[in-house]
PDB file of N, CA, C, O and CB in Angstrom:
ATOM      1  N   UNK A   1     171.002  11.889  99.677  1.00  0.00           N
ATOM      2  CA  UNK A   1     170.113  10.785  99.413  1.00  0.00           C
ATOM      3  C   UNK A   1     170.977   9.526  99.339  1.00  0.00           C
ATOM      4  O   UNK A   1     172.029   9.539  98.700  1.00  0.00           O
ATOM      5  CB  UNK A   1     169.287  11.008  98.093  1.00  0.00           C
ATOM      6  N   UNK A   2     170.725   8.889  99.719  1.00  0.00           N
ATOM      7  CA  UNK A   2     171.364   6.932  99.902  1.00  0.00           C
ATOM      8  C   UNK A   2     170.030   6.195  99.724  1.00  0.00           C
ATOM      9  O   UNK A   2     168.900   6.341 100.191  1.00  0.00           O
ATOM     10  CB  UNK A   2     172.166   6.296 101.900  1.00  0.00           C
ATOM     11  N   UNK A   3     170.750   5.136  98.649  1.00  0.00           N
ATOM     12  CA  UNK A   3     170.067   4.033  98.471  1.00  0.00           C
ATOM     13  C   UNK A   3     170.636   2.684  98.400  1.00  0.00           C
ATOM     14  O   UNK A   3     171.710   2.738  97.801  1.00  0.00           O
ATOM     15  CB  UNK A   3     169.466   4.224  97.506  1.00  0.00           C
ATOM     16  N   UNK A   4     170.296   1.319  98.829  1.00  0.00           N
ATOM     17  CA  UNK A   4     170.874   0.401  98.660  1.00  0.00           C
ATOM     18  C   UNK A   4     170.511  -0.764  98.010  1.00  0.00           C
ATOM     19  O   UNK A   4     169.327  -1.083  98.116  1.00  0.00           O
ATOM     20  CB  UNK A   4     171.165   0.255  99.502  1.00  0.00           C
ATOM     21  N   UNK A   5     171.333  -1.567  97.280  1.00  0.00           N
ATOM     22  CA  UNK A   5     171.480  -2.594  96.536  1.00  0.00           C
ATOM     23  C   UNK A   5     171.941  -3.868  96.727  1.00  0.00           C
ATOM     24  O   UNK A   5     172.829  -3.773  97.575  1.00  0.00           O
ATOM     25  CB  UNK A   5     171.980  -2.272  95.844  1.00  0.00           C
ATOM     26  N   UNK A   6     171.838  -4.785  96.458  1.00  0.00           N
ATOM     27  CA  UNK A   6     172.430  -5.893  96.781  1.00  0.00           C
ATOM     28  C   UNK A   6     173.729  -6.038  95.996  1.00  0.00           C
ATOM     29  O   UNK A   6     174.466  -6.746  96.681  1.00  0.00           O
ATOM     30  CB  UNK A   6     171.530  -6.959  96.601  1.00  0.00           C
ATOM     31  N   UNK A   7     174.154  -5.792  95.208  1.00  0.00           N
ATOM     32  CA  UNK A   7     176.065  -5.108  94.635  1.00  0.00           C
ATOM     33  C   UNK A   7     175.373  -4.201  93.742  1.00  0.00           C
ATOM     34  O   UNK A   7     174.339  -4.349  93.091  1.00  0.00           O
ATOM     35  CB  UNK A   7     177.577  -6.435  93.506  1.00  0.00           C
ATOM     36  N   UNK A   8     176.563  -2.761  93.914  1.00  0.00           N
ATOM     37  CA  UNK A   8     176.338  -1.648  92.998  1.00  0.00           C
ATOM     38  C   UNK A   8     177.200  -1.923  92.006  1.00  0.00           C
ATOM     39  O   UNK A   8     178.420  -1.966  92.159  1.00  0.00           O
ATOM     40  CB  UNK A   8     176.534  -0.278  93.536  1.00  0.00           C
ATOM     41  N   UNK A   9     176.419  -2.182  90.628  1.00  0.00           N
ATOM     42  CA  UNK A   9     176.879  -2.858  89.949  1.00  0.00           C
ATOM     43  C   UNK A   9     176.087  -1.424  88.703  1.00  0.00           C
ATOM     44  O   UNK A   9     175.876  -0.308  89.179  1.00  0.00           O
ATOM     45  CB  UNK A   9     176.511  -4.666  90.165  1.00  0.00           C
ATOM     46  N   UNK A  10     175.741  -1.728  87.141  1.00  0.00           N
ATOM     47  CA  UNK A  10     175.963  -0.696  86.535  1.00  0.00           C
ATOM     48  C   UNK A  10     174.580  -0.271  86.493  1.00  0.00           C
ATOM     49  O   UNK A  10     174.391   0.868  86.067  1.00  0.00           O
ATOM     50  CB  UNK A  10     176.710  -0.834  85.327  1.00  0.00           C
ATOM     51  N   UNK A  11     173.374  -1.089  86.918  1.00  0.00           N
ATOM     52  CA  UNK A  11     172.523  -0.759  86.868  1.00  0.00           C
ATOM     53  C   UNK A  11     172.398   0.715  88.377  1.00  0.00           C
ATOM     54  O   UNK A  11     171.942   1.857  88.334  1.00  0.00           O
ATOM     55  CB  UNK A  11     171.774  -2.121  86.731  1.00  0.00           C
ATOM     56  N   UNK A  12     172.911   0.081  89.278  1.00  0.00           N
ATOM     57  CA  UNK A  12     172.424   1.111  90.425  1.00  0.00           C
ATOM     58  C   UNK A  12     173.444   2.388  89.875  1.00  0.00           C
ATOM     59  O   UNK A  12     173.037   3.550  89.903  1.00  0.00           O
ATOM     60  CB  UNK A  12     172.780   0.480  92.348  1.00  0.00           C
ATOM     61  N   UNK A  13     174.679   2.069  89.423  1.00  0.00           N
ATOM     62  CA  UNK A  13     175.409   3.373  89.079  1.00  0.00           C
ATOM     63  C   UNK A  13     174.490   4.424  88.007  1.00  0.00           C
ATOM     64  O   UNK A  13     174.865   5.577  87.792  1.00  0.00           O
ATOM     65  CB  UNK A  13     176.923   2.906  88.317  1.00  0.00           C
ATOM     66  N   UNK A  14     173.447   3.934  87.486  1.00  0.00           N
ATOM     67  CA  UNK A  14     172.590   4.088  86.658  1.00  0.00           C
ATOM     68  C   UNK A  14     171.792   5.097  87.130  1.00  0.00           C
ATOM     69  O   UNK A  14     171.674   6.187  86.570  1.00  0.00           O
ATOM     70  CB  UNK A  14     172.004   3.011  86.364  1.00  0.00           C
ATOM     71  N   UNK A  15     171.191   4.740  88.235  1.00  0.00           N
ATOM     72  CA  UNK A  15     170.683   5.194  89.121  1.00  0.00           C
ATOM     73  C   UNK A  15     170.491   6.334  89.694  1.00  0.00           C
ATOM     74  O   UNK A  15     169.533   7.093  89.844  1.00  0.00           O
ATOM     75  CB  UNK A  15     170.936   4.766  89.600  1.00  0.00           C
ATOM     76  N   UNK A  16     172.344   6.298  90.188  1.00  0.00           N
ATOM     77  CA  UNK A  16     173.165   7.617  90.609  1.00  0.00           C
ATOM     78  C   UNK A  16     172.599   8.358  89.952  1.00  0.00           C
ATOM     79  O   UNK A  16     171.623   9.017  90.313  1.00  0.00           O
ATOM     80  CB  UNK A  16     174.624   7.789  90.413  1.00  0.00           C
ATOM     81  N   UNK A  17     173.293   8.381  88.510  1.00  0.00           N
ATOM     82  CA  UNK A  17     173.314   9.471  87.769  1.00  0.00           C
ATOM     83  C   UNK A  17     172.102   9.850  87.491  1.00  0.00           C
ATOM     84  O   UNK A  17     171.903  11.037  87.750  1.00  0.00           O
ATOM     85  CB  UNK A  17     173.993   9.358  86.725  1.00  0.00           C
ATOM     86  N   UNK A  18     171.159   9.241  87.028  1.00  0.00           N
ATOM     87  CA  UNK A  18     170.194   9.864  86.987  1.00  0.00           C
ATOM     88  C   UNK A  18     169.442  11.054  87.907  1.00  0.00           C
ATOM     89  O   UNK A  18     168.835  12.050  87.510  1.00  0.00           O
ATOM     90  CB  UNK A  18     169.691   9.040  86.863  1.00  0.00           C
ATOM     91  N   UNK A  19     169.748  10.510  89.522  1.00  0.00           N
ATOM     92  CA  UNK A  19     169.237  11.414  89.994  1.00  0.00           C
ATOM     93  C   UNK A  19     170.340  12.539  90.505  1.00  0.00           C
ATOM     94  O   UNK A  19     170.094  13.583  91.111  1.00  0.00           O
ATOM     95  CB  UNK A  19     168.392  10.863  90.902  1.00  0.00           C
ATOM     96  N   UNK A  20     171.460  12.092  90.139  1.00  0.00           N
ATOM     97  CA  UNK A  20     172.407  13.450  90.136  1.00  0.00           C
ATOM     98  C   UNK A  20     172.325  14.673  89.401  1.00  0.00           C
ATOM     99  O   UNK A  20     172.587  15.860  89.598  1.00  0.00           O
ATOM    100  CB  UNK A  20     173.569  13.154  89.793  1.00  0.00           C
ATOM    101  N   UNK A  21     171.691  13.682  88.127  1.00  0.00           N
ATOM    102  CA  UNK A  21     170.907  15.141  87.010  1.00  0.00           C
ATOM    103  C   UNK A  21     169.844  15.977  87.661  1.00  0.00           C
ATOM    104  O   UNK A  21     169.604  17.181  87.566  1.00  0.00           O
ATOM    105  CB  UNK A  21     169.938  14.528  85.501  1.00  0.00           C
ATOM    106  N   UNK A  22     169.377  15.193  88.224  1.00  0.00           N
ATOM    107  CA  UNK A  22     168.299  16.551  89.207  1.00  0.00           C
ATOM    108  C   UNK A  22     168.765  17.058  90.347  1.00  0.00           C
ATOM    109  O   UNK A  22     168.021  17.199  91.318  1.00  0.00           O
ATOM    110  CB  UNK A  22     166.824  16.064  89.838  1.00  0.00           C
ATOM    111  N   UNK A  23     170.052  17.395  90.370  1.00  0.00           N
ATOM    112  CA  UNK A  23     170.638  18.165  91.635  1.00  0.00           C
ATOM    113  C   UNK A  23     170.687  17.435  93.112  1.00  0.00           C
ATOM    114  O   UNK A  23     170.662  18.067  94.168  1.00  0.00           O
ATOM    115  CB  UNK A  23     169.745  19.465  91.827  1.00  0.00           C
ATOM    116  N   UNK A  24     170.772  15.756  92.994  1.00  0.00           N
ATOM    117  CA  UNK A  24     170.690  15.294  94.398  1.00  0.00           C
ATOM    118  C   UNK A  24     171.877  15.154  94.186  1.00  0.00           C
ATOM    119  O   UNK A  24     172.309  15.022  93.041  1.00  0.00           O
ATOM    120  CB  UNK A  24     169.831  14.146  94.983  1.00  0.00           C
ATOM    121  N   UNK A  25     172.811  15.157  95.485  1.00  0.00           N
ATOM    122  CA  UNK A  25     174.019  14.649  96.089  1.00  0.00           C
ATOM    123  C   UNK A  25     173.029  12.998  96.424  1.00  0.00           C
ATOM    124  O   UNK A  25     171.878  12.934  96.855  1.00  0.00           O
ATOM    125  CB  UNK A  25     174.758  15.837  97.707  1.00  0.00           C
ATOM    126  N   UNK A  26     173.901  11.887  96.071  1.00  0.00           N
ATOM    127  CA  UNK A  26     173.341  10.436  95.953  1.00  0.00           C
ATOM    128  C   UNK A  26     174.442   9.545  96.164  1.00  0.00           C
ATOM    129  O   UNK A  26     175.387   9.464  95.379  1.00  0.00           O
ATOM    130  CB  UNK A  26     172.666  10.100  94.551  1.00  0.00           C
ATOM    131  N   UNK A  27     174.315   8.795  97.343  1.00  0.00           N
ATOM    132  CA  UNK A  27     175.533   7.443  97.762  1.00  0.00           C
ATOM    133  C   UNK A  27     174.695   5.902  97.827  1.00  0.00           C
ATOM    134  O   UNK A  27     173.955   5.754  98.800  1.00  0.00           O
ATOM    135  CB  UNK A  27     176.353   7.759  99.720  1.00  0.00           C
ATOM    136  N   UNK A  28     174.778   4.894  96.945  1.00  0.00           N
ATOM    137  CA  UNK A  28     174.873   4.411  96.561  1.00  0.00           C
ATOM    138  C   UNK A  28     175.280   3.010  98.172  1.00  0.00           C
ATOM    139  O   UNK A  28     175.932   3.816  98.836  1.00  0.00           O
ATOM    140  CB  UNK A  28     175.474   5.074  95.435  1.00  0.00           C
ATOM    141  N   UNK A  29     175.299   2.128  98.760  1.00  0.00           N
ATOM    142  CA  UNK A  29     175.525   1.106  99.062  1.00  0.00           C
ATOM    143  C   UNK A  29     175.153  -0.094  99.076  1.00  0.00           C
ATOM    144  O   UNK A  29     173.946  -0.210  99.284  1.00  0.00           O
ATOM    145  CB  UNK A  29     175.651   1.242  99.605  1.00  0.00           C
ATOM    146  N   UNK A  30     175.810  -1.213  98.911  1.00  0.00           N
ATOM    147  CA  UNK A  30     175.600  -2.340  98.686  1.00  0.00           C
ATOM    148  C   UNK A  30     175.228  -2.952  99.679  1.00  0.00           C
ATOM    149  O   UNK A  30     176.003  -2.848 100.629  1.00  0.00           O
ATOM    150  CB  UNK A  30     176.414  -2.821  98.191  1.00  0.00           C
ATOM    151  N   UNK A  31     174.108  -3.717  99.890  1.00  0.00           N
ATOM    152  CA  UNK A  31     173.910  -4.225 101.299  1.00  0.00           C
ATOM    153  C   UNK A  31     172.541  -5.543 101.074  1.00  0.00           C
ATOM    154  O   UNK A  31     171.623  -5.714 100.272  1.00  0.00           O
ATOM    155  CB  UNK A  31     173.389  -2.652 102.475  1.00  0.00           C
ATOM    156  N   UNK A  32     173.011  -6.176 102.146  1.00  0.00           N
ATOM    157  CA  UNK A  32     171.988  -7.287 102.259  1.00  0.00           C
ATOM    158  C   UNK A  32     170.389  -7.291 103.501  1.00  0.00           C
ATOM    159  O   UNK A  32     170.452  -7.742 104.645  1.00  0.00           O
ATOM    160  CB  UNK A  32     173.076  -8.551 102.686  1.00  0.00           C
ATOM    161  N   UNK A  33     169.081  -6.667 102.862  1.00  0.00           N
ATOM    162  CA  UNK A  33     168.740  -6.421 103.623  1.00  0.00           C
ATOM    163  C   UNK A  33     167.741  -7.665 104.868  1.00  0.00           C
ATOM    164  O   UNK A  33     167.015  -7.429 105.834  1.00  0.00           O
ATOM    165  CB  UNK A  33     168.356  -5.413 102.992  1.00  0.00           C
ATOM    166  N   UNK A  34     168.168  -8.897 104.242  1.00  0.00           N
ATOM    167  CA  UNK A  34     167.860  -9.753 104.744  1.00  0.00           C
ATOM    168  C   UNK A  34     168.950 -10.567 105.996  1.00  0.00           C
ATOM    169  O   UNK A  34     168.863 -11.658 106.560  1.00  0.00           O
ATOM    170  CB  UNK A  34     167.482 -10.343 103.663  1.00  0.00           C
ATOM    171  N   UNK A  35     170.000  -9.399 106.082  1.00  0.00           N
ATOM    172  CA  UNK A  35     171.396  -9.888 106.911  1.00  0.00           C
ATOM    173  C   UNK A  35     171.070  -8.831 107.654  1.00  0.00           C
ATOM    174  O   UNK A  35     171.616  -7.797 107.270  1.00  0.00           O
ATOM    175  CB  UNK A  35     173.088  -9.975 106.214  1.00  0.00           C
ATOM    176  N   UNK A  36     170.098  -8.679 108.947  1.00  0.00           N
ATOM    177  CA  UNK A  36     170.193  -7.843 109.927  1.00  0.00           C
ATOM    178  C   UNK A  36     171.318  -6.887 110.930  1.00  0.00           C
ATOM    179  O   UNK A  36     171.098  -5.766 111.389  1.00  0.00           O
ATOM    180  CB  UNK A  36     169.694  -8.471 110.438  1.00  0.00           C
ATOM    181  N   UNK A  37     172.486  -7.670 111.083  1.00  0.00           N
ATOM    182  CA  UNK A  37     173.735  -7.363 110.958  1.00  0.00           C
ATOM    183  C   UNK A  37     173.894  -6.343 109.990  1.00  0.00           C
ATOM    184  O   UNK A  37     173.925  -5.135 110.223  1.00  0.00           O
ATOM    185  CB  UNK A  37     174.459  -8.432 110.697  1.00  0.00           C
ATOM    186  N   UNK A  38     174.005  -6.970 108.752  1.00  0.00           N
ATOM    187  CA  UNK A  38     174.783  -6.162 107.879  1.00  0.00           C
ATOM    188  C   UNK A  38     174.199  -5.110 107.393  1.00  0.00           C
ATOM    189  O   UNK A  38     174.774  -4.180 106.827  1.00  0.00           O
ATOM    190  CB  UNK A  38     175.234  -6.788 106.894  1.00  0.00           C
ATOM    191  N   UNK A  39     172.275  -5.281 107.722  1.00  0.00           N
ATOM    192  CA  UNK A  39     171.969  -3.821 107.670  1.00  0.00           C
ATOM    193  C   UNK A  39     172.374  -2.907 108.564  1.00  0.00           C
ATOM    194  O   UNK A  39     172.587  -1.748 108.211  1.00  0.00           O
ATOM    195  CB  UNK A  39     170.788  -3.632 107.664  1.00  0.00           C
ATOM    196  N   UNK A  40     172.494  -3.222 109.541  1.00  0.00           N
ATOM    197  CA  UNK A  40     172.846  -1.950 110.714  1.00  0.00           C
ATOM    198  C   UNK A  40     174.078  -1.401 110.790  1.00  0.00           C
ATOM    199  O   UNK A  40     174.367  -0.667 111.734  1.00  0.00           O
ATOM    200  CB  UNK A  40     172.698  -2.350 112.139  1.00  0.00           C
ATOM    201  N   UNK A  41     174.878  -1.666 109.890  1.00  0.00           N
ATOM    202  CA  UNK A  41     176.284  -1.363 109.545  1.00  0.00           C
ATOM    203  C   UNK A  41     176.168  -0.616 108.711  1.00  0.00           C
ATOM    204  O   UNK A  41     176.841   0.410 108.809  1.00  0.00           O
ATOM    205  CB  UNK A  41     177.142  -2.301 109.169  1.00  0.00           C
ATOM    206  N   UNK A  42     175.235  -0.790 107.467  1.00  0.00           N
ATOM    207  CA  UNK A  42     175.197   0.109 106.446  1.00  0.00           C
ATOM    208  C   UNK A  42     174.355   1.342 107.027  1.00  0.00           C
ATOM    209  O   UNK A  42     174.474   2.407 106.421  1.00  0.00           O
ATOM    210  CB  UNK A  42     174.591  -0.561 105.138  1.00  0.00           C
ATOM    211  N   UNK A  43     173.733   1.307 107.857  1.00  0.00           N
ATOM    212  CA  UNK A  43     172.957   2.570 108.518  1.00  0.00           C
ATOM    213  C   UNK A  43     173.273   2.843 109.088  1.00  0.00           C
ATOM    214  O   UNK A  43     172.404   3.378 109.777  1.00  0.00           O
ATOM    215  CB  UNK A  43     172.032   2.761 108.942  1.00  0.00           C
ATOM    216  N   UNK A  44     174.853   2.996 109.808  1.00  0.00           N
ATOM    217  CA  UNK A  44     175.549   3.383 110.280  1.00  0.00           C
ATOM    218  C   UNK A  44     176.457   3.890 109.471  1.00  0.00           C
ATOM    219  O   UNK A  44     176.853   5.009 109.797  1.00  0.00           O
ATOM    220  CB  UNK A  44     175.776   2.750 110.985  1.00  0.00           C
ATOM    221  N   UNK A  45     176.986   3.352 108.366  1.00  0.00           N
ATOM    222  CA  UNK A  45     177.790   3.827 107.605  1.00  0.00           C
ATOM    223  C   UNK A  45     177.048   5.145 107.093  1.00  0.00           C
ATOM    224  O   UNK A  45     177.444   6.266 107.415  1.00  0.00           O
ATOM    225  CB  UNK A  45     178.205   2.815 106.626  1.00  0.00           C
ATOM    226  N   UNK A  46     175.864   4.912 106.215  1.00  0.00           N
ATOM    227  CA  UNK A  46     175.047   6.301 106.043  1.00  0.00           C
ATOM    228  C   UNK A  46     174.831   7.494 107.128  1.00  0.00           C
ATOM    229  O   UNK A  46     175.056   8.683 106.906  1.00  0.00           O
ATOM    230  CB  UNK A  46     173.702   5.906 105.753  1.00  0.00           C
ATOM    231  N   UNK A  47     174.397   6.993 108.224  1.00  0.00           N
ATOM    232  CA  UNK A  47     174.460   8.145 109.063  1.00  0.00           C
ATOM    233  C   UNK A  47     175.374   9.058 109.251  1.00  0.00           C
ATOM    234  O   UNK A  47     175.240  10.269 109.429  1.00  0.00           O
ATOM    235  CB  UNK A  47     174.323   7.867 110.018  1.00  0.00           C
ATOM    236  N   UNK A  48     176.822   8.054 109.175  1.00  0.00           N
ATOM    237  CA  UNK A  48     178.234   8.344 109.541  1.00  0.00           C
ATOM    238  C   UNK A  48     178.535   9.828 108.137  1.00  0.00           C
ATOM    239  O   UNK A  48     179.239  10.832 108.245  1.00  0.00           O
ATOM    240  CB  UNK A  48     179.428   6.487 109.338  1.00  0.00           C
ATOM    241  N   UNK A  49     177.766   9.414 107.078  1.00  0.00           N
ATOM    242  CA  UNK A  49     178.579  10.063 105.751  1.00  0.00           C
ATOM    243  C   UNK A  49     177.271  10.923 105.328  1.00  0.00           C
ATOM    244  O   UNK A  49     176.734  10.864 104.221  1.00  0.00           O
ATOM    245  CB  UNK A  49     179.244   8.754 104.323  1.00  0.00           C
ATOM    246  N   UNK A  50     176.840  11.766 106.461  1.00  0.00           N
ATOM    247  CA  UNK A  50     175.551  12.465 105.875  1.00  0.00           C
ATOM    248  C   UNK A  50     176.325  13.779 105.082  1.00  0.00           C
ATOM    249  O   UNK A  50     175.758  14.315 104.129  1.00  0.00           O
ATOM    250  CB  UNK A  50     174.275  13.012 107.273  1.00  0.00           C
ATOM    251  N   UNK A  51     177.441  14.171 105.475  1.00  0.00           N
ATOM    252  CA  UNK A  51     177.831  15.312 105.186  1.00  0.00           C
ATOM    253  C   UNK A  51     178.342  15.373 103.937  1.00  0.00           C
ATOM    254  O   UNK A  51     178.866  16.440 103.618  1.00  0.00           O
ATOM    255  CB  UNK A  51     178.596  15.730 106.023  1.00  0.00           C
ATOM    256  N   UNK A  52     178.321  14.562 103.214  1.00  0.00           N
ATOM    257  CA  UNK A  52     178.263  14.689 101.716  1.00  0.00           C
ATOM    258  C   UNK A  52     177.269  14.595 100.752  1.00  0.00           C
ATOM    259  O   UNK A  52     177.546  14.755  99.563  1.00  0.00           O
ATOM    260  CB  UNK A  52     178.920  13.976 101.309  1.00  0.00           C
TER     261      UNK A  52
END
């Protein structure tokens, strides 16, 4: 599971954990989804790191 934030900061680390307590493997990225660019990098980066 991946989710993104505009900086992972302590609230999204928050996040994590929570749903790590229910048995998800969970990655966390920071991203701007109003920077079209920089989304497609991060969904690339996710795609790239499914195997964890």
């Amino acid at each position: 599971m991946a989710f993104t934030d505009l900086e992972i900061n302590e609230a999204a680390l928050e996040t994590v954990a929570q749903l790590e307590a229910f048995g998800h493997k969970v990655k966390a990225y920071a991203s701007n989804a109003a920077d079209f660019e920089a989304t497609q990098q991060v969904v690339a980066q996710v795609a790239a790191s499914t195997s964890w």
